[in-house]
Structures are given as structure tokens and as C-alpha cells.
C-alpha positions as CSV (number, residue, x, y, z in Angstrom):
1,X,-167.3,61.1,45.6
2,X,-165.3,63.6,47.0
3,X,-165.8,65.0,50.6
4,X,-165.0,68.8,50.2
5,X,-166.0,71.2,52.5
6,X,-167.4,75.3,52.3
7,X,-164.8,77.8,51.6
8,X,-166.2,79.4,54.5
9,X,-166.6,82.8,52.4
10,X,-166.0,86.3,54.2
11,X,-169.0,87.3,56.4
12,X,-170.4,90.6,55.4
13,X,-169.4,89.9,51.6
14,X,-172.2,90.9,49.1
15,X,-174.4,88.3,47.6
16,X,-173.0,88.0,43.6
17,X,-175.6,88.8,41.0
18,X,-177.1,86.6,39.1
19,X,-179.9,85.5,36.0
20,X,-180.3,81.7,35.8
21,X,-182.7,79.4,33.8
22,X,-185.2,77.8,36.5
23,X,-185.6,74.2,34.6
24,X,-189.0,73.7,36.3
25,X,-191.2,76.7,35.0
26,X,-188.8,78.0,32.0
27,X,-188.3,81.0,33.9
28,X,-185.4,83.1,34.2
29,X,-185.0,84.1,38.0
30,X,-182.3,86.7,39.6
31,X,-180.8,87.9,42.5
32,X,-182.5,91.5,41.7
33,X,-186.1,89.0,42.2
34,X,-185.3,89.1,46.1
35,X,-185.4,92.6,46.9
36,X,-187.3,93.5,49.8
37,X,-187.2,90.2,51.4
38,X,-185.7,89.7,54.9
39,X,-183.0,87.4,54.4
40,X,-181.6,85.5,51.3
41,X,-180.7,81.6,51.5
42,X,-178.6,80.9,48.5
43,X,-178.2,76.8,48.4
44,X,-175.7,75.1,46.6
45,X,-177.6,71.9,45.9
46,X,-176.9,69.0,43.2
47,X,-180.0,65.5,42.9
48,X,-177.4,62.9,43.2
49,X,-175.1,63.8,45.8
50,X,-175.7,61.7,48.7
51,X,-175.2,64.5,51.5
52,X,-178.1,66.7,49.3
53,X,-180.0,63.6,49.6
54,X,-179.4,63.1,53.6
55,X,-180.7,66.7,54.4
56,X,-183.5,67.1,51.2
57,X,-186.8,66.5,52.8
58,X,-186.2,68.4,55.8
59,X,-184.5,71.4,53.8
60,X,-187.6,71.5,51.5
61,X,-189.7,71.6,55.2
62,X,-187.5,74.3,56.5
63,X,-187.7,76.4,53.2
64,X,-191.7,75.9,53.5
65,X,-191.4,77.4,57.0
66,X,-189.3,80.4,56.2
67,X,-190.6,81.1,52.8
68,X,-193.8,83.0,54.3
69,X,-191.8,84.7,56.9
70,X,-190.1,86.8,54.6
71,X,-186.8,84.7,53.6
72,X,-185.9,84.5,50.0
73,X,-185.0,80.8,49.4
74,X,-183.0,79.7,46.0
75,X,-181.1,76.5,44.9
76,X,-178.5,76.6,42.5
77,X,-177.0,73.3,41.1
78,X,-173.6,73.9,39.2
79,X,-172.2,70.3,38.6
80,X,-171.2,69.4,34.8
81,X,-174.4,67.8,33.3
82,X,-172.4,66.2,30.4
83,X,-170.2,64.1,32.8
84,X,-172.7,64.1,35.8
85,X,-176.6,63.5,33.6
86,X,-178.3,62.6,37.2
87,X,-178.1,67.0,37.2
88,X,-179.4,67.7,34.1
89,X,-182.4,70.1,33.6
90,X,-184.7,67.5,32.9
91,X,-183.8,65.6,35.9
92,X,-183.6,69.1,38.3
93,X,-187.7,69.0,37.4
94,X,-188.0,65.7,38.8
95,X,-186.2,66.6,41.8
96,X,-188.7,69.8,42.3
97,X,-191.4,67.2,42.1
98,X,-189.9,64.7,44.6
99,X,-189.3,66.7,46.7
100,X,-191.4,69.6,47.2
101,X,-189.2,72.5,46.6
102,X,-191.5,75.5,46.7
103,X,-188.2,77.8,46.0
104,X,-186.7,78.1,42.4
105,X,-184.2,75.5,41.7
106,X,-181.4,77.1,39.0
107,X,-179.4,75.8,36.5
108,X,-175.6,77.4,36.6
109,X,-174.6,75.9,33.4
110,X,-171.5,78.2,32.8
111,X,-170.4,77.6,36.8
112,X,-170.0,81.2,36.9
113,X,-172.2,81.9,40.0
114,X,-171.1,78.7,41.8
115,X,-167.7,80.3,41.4
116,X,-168.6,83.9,42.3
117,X,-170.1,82.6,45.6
118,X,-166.7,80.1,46.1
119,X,-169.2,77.6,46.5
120,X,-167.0,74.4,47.0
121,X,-169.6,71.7,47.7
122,X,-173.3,70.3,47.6
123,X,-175.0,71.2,50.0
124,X,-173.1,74.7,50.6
125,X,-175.5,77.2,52.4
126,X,-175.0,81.4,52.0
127,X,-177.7,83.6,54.2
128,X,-177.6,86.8,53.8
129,X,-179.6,89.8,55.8
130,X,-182.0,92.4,54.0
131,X,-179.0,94.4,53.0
132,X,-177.5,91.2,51.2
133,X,-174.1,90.9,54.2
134,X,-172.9,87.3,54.2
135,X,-174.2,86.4,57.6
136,X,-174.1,82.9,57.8
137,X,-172.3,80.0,55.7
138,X,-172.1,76.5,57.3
139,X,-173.3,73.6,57.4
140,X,-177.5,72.6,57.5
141,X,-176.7,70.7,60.8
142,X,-174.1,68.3,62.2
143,X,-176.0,65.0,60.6
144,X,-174.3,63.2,57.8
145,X,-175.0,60.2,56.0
146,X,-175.0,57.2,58.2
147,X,-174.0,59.0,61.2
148,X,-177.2,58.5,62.9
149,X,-178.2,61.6,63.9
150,X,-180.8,63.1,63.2
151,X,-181.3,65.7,60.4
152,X,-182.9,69.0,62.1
153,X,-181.2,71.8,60.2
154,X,-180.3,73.5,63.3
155,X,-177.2,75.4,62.8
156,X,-178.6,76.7,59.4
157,X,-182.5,77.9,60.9
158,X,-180.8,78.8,64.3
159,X,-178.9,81.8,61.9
160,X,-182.0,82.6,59.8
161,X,-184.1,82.6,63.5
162,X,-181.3,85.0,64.5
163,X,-181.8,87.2,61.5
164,X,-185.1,87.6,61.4
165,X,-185.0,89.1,65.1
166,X,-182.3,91.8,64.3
167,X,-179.3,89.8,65.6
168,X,-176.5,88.5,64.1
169,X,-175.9,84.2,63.8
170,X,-173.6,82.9,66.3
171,X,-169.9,83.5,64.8
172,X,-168.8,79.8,65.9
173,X,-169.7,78.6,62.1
174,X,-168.9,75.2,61.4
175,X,-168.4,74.4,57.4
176,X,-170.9,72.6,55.4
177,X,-169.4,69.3,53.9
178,X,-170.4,67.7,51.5
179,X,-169.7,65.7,47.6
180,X,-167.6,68.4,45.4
181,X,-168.9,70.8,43.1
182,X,-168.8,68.7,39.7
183,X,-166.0,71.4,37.9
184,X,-166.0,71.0,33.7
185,X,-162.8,70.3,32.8
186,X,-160.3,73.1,32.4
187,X,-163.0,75.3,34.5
188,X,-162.0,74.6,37.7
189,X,-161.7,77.8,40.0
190,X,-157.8,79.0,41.2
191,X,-158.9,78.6,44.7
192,X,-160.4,75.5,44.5
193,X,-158.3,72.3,45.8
């Protein structure tokens, strides 16, 4: 396991477009799917990573909050399936199931939108307002695994709270950290290590 943290994209950067397979109903969901909504939380997410793990439960409770509030909630895992088979498809199902994820959990086979968002690590959270502006990109709060505190997901619903009332999230963003982004071989983003 590698500890990597966000890129820490521009804020006010566009969200990238995207069409991705949705393992759990066969669907085919994209960024076009969110229009209208109040905010979009893009999550970099992968089921065996141990700081995904840490923060699941709760970010599956938050999403259930902000879901009927208007915020457009999707996960994406990226990693490399044939090297990493705890991210498979199959096993992404199982994960919906677990946990309770009542967002769409996409499969980025070719990495492409992991790379268009510079998504570095899992988790990695991108909000963006109604207009789709990078507002916030940080970390789901400042517990970690073993650290003993508490998993809240402050930082992350204290920008979406923020948001929703018309204002923009604090600008003191602190990175999300977390295992790497599972790269194929040979496919490893220019910017990345």
C-alpha cells in the first residue's frame, strides 16, 4: 500500500465528462445524468483499500443525507482489476450491497476519467456547485485508520453544507490521503509520482 495524497486539482476547474458501466444494475451512467442537481460529489473510491474501508459506512450515511437535498453523489473505482481482483465488477456489486450505497458505483476500466479528474488516490473527493466549478477537493475528514478519531466526514459535508447555502467551502482545504490509484502498467499519468 502506498499513502498518496489528492493532487489538490484547480478550484473552479470543470467537472470532465464522462459514460461509465455501473456494475450493479448494468447501467451506463454520465456526467450529463446530473444536470440540474445542486452540487456534484465525484468519489474516487476502490473495496479494498483500507482508508475506503475506514470512512465507508459513514460516507454511504452522508451520501443518504445529501442525496434528497439535491446533491448528485457518484463513485468511481479506477484501480487495475487484473492485478488488483478485490475491484473487480463482480466484487464492486458486493460492495453496493455491504454497504448501502444508494449512489452509482462506476467502473473506469480504461482509467481515463480517474486521469481526467487527476484523481491520485482512494478515497479522493471532487464537489462541484450547480454550474460544475471545482469547489471543494480534500479529504472526507481528518480520521485515518488507527488514528482513533472518529470518522464524521466533516471537512467534506462542511463544503457541501456551504454549497447548498450559496457560499463558497472554506479555502483552507486539506488533501485527501489515502492507498494509490492502482495505475495498469505503462498507463500511469505524466503528473503522477
Amino acid at each position: 500500500m502506498a499513502l498518496v495524497p489528492s493532487t489538490m486539482l484547480e478550484l473552479g476547474s470543470r467537472a470532465a465528462d464522462f459514460s461509465l458501466p455501473e456494475p450493479a444494475t448494468g447501467r451506463s451512467v454520465a456526467l450529463a445524468d446530473f444536470e440540474g442537481s445542486r452540487a456534484l460529489l465525484v468519489a474516487f473510491l476502490s473495496n479494498h483499500c483500507p482508508f475506503v474501508k475506514h470512512i465507508a459506512d459513514r460516507f454511504a450515511a452522508v451520501a443518504a443525507d445529501y442525496e434528497p437535498r439535491g446533491v448528485a453523489i457518484v463513485g468511481i473505482n479506477a484501480n487495475d482489476v487484473a492485478n488488483y481482483p478485490d475491484d473487480s465488477p463482480q466484487r464492486m456489486k458486493d460492495e453496493v450491497r455491504r454497504r448501502g450505497y444508494t449512489f452509482p458505483y462506476l467502473f473506469d476500466e480504461s482509467q481515463e476519467v480517474a486521469k481526467a479528474y487527476r484523481a491520485a488516490c482512494t478515497p479522493d473527493f471532487f464537489l462541484f456547485d450547480a454550474d460544475l466549478r471545482l469547489v471543494y477537493r480534500g479529504q472526507f475528514d481528518s480520521s485515518r485508520p488507527s488514528s482513533g478519531v472518529t470518522v464524521s466526514g466533516d471537512d467534506l459535508c462542511a463544503a457541501i453544507d456551504a454549497v447548498l447555502a450559496g457560499r463558497e467551502p472554506a479555502g483552507d482545504q486539506v488533501p485527501s490521503v489515502g492507498c494509490n490509484i492502482k495505475w495498469k502498467a505503462g498507463n500511469e499519468p505524466a503528473w503522477y509520482g
